[in-house]
Chimera marker file (.cmm) of the C-alpha trace (Angstrom):
<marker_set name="trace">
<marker id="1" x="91.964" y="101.998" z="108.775" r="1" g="1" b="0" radius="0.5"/>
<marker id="2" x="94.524" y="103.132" z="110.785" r="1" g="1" b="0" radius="0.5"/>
<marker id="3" x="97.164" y="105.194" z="109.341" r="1" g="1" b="0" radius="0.5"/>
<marker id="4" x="100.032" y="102.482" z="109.870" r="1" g="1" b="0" radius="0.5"/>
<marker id="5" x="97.984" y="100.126" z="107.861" r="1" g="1" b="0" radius="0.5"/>
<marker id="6" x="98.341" y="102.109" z="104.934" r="1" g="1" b="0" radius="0.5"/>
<marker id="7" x="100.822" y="102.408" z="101.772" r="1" g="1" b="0" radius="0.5"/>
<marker id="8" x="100.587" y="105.925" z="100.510" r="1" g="1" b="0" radius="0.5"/>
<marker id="9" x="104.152" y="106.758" z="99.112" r="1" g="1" b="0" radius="0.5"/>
<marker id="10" x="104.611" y="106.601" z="95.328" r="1" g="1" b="0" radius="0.5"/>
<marker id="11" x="107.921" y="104.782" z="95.839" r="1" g="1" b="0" radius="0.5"/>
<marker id="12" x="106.168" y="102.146" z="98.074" r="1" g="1" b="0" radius="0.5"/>
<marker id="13" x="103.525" y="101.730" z="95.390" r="1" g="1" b="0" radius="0.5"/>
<marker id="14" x="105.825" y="101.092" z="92.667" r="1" g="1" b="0" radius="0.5"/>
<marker id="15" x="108.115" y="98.735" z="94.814" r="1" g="1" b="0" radius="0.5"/>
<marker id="16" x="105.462" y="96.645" z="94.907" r="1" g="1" b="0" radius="0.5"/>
<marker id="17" x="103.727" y="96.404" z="92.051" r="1" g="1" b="0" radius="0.5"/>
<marker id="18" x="107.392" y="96.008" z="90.056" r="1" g="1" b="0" radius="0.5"/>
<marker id="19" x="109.335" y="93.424" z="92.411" r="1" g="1" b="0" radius="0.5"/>
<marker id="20" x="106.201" y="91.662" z="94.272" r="1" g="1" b="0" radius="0.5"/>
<marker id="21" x="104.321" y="88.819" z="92.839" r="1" g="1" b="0" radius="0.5"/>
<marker id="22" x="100.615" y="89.328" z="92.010" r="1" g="1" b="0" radius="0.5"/>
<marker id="23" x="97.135" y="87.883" z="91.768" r="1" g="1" b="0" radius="0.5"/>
<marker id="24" x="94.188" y="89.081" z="89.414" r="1" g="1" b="0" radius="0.5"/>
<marker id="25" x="90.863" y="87.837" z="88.722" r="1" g="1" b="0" radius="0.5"/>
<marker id="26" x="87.657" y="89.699" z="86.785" r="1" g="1" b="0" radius="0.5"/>
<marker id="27" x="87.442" y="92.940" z="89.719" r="1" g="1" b="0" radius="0.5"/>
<marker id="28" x="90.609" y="93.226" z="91.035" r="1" g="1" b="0" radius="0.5"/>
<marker id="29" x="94.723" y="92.946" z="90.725" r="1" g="1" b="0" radius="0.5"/>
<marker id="30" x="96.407" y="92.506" z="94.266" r="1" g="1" b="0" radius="0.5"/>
<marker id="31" x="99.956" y="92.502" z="93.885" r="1" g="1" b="0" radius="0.5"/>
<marker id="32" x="101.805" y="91.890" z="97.336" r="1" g="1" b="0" radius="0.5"/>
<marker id="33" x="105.343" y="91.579" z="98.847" r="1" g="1" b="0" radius="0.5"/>
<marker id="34" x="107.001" y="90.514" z="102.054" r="1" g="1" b="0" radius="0.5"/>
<marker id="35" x="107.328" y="93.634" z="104.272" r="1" g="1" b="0" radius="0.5"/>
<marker id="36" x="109.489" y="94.355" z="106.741" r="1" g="1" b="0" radius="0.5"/>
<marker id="37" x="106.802" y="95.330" z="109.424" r="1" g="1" b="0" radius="0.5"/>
<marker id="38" x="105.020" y="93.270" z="111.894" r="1" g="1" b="0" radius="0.5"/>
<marker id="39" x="102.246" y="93.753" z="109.909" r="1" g="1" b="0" radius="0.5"/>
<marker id="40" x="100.187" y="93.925" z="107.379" r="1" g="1" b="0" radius="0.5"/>
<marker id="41" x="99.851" y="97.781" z="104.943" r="1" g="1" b="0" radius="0.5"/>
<marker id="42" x="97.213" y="98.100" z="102.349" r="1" g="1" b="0" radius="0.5"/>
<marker id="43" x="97.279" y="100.651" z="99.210" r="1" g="1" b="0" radius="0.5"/>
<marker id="44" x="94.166" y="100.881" z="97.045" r="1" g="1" b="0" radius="0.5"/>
<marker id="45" x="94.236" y="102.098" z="93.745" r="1" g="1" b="0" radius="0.5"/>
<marker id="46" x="91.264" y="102.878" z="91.113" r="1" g="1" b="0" radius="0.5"/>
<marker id="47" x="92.059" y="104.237" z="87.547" r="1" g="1" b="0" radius="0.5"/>
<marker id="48" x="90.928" y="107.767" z="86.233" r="1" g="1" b="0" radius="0.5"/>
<marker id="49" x="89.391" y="105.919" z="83.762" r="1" g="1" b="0" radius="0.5"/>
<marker id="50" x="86.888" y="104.635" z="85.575" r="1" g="1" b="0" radius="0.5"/>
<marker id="51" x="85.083" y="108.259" z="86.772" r="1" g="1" b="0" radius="0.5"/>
<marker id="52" x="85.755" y="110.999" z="88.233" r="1" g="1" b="0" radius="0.5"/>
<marker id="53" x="87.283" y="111.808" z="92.111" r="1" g="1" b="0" radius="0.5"/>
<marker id="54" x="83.372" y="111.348" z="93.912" r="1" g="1" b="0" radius="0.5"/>
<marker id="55" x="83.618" y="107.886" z="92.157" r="1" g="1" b="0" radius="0.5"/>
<marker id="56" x="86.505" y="107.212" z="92.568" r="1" g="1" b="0" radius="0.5"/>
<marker id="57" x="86.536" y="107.736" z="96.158" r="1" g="1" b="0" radius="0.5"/>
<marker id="58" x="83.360" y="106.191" z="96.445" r="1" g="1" b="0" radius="0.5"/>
<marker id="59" x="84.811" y="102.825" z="95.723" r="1" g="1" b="0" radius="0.5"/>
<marker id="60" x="88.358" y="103.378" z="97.632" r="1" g="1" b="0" radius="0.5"/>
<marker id="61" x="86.078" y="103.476" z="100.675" r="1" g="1" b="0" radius="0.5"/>
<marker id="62" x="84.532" y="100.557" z="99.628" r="1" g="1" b="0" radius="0.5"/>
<marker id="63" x="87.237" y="98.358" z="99.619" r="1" g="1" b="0" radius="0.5"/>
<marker id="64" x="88.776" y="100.064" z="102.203" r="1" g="1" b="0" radius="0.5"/>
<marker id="65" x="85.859" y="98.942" z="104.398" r="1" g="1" b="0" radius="0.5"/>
<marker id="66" x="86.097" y="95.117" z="102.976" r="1" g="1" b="0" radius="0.5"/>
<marker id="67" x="89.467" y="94.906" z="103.845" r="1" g="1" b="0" radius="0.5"/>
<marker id="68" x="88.922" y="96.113" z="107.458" r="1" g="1" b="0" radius="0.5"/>
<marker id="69" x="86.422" y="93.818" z="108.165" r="1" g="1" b="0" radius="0.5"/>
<marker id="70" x="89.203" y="90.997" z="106.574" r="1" g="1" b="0" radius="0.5"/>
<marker id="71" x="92.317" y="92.348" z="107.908" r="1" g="1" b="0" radius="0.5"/>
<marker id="72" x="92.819" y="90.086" z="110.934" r="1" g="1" b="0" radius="0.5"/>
<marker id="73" x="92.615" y="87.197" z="108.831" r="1" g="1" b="0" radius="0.5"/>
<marker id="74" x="95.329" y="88.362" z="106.357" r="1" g="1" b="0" radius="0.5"/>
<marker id="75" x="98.745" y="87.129" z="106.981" r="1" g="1" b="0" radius="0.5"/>
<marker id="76" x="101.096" y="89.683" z="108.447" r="1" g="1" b="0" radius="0.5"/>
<marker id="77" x="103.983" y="91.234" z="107.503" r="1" g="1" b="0" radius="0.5"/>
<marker id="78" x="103.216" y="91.583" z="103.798" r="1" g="1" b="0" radius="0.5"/>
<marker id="79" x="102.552" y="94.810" z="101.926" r="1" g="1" b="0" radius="0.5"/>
<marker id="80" x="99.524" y="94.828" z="99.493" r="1" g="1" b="0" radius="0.5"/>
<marker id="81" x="98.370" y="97.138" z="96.281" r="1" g="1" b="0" radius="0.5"/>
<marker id="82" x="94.840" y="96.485" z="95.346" r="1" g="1" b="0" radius="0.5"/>
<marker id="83" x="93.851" y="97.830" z="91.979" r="1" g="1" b="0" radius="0.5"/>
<marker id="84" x="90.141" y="97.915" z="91.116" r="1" g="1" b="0" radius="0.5"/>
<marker id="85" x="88.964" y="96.699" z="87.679" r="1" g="1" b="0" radius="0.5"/>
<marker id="86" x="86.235" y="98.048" z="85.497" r="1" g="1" b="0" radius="0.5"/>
<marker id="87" x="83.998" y="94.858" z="85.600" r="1" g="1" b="0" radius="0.5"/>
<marker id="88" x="83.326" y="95.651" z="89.429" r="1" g="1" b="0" radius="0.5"/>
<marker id="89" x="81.365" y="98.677" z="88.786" r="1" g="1" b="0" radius="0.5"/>
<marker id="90" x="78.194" y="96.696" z="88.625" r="1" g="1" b="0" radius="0.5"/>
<marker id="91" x="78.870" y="94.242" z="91.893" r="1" g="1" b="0" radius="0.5"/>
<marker id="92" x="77.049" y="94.582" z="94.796" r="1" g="1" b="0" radius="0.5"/>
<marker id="93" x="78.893" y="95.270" z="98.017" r="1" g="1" b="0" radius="0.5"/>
<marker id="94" x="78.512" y="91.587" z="99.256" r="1" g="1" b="0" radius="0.5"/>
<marker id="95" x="79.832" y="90.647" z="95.451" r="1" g="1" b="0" radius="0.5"/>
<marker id="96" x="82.961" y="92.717" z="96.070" r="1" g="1" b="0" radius="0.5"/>
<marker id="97" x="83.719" y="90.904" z="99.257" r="1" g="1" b="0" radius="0.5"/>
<marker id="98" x="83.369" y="87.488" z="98.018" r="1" g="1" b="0" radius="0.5"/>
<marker id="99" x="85.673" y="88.326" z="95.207" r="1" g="1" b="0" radius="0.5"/>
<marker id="100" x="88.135" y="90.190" z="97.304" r="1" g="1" b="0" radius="0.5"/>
<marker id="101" x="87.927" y="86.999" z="99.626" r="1" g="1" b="0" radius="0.5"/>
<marker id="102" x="88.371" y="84.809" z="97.148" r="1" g="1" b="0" radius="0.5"/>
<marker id="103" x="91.173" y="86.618" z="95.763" r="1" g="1" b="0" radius="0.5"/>
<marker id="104" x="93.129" y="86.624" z="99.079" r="1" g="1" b="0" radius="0.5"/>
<marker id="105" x="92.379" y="83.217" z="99.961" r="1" g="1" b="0" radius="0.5"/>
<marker id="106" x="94.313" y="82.580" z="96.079" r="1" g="1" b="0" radius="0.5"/>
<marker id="107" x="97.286" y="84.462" z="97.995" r="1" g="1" b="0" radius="0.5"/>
<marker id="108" x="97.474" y="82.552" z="101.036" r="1" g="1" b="0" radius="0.5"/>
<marker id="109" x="97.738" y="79.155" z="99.346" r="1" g="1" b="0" radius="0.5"/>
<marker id="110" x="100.221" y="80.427" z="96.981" r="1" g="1" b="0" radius="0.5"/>
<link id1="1" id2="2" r="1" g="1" b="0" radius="0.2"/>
<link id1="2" id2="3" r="1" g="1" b="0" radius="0.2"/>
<link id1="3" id2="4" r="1" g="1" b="0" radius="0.2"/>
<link id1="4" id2="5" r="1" g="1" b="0" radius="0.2"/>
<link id1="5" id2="6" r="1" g="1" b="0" radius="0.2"/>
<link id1="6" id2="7" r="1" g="1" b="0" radius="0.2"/>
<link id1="7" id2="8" r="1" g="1" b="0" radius="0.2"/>
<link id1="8" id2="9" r="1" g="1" b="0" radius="0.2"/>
<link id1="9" id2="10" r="1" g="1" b="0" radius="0.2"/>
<link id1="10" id2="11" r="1" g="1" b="0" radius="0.2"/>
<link id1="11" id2="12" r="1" g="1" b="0" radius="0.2"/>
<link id1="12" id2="13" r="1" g="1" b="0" radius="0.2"/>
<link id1="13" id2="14" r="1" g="1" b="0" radius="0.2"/>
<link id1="14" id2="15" r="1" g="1" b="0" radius="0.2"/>
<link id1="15" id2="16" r="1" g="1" b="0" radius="0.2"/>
<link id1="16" id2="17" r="1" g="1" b="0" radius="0.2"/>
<link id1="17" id2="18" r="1" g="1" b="0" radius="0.2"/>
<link id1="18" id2="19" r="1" g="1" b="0" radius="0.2"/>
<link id1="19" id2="20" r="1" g="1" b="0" radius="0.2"/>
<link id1="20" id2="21" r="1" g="1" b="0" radius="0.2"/>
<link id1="21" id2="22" r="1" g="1" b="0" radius="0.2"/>
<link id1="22" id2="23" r="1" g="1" b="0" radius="0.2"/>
<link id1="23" id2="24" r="1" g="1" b="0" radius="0.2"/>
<link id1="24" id2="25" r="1" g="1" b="0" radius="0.2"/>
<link id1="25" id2="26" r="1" g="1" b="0" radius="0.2"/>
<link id1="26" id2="27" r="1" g="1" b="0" radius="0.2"/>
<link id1="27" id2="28" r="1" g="1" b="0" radius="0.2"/>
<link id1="28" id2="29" r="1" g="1" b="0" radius="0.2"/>
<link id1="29" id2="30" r="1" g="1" b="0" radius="0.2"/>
<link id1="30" id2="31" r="1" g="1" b="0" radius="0.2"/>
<link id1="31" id2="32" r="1" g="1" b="0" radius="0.2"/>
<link id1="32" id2="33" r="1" g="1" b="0" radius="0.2"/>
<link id1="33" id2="34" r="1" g="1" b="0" radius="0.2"/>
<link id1="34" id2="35" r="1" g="1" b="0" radius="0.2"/>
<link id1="35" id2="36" r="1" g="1" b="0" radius="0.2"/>
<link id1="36" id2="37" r="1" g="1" b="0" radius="0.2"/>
<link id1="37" id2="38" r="1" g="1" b="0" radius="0.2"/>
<link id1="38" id2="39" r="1" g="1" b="0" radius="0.2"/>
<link id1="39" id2="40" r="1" g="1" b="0" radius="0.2"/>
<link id1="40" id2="41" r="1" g="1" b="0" radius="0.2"/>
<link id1="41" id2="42" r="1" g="1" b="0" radius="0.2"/>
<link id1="42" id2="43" r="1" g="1" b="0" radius="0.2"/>
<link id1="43" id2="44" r="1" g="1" b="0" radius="0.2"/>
<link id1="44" id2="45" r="1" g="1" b="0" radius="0.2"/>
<link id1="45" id2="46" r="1" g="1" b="0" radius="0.2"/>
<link id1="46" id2="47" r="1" g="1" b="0" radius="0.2"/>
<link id1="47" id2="48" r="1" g="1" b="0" radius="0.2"/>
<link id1="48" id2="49" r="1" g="1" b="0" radius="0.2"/>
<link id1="49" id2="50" r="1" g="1" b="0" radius="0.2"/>
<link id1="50" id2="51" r="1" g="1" b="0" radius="0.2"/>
<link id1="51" id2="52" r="1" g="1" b="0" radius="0.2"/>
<link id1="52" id2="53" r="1" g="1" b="0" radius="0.2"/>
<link id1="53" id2="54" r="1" g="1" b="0" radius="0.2"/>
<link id1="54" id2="55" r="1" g="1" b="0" radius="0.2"/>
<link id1="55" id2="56" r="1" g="1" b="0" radius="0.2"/>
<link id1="56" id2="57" r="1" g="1" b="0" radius="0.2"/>
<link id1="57" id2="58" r="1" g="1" b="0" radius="0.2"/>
<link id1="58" id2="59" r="1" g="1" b="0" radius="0.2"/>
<link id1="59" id2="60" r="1" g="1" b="0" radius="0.2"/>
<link id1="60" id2="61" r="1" g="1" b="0" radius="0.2"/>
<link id1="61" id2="62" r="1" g="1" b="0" radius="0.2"/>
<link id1="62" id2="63" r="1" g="1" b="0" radius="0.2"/>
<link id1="63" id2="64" r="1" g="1" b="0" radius="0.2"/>
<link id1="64" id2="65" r="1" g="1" b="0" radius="0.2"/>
<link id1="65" id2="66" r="1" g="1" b="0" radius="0.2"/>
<link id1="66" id2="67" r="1" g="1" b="0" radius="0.2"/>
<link id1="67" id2="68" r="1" g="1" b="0" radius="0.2"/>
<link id1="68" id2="69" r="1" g="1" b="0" radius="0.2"/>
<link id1="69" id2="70" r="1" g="1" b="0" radius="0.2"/>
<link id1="70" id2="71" r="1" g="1" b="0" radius="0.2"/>
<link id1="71" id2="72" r="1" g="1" b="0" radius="0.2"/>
<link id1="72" id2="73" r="1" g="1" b="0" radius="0.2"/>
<link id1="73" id2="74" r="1" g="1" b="0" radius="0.2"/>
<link id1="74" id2="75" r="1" g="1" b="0" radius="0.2"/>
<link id1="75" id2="76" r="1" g="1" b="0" radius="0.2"/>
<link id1="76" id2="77" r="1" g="1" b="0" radius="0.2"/>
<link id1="77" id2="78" r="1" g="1" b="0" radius="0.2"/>
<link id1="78" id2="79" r="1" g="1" b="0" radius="0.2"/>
<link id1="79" id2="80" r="1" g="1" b="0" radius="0.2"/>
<link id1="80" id2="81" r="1" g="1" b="0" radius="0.2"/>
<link id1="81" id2="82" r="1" g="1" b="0" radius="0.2"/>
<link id1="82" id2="83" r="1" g="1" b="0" radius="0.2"/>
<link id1="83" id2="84" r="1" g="1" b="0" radius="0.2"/>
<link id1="84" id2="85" r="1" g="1" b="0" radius="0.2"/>
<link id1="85" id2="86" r="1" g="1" b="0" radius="0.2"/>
<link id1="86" id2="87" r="1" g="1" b="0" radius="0.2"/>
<link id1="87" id2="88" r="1" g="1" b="0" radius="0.2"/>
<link id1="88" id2="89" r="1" g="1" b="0" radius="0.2"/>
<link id1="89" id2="90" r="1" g="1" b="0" radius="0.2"/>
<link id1="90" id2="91" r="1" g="1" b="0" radius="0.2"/>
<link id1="91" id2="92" r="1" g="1" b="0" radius="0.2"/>
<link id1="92" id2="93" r="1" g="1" b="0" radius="0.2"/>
<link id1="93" id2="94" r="1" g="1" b="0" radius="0.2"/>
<link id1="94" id2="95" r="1" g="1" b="0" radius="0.2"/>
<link id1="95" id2="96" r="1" g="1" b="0" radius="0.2"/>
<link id1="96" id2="97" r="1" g="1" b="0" radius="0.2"/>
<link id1="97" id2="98" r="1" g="1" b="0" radius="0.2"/>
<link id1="98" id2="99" r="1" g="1" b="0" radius="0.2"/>
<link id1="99" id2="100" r="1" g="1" b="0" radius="0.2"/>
<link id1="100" id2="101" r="1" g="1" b="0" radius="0.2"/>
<link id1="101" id2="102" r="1" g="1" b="0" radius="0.2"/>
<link id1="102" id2="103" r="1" g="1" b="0" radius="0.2"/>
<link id1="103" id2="104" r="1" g="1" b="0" radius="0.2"/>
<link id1="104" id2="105" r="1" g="1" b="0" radius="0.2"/>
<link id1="105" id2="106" r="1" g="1" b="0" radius="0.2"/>
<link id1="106" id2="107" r="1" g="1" b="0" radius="0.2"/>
<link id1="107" id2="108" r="1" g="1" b="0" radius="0.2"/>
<link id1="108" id2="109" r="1" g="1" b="0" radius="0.2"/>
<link id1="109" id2="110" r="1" g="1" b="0" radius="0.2"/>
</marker_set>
């Protein structure tokens, strides 16, 4: 993922998650908000709680990876923060990306 593609600030983070509207289901939260970019910026977020930084990492790149093979099918000019949940620890990869697909196509109808 490119780096324009991606919300790293602290400031951005919390922007979102306190003024955007969200969606949550069993493995992840996506909160999101209208951006002012032609396109679309992604911030992934997985708890301490969940393992140490090889985990942790482990997964970022995970859904880092589902949401690059999705991105041209997400609408534009919205900024996203997804935050994994514990119950995802034991989903296969293909499980992850039917939840995460499910979850966004929740977003896009409203």
């Amino acid at each position: 993922m490119k780096k324009k593609f991606i919300v790293k600030s602290n400031r951005d983070f919390e922007k979102i998650i306190k003024t955007g509207a969200f969606k949550k289901n069993r493995h992840y939260i996506i909160y999101y908000k209208k951006a002012k970019y032609e396109y679309s910026r992604f911030g992934i977020s997985v708890s301490k709680k969940l393992g140490n930084a090889v985990f942790r990492n482990h997964y970022k790149r995970k859904i880092r990876s589902i949401v690059d093979n999705y991105r041209k099918s997400i609408p534009n000019n919205f900024d996203y923060v997804i935050i994994m949940r514990r119950d995802m620890i034991n989903l296969t990869y293909r499980d992850m990306e039917k939840s995460f697909f499910k979850l966004m196509e929740d977003i896009e109808k409203g």
